[in-house]
C-alpha positions, 0 to 999 in steps of 0.5 A: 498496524492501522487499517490501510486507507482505500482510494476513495478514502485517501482523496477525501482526505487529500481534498483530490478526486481519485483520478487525483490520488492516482495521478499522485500514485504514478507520479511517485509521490504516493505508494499504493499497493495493488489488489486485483490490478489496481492501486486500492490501498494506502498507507495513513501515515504517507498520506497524512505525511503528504498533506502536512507538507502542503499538498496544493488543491490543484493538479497534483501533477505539479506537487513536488513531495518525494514519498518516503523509501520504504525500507526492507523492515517495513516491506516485510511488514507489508508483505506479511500483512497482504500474503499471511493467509498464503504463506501459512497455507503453503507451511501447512501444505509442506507440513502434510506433503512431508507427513505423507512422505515420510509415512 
């Protein structure tokens, strides 16, 4: 998987200022994936995807491109890749809690 694009990032990419690519994000065209309580990490492919169907240097608020649905498959991935540490984590500690109980 390729490294996710911060919001800085994605705007110099976008020709956008950030509050631009946040704008983007609330209108529904970009989907950003929230750390922390705010939208820090994109998708390369979407937004390469955005600005190949002529995203015009203006107000985003007026760009009329649909992002793409994700699908179960790749939610997965997403979650996956953000929650690995915790999941493994959590399988470890039940792993230890039945050891001990079962002891």
């Amino acid at each position: 998987m390729e490294k996710l694009w911060t919001t800085t990032e994605a705007a110099k990419f976008l020709g956008l200022d950030e509050a631009g690519v946040q704008q983007l994000v609330k209108d529904g065209k970009l989907t950003g994936y929230k750390l922390g309580g705010q939208f820090v990490r994109f998708q390369p492919d979407q937004i390469r995807a955005l600005k190949s169907q002529g995203l015009p240097q203006g107000r985003p608020a007026a760009v009329a491109v649909a992002a793409p649905k994700a699908r179960w498959r790749q939610k997965l991935q997403d979650a996956w890749y953000f929650y690995d540490f915790y999941l493994l984590s959590f399988a470890l500690l039940a792993v230890i809690v039945m050891y001990l109980i079962a002891s």
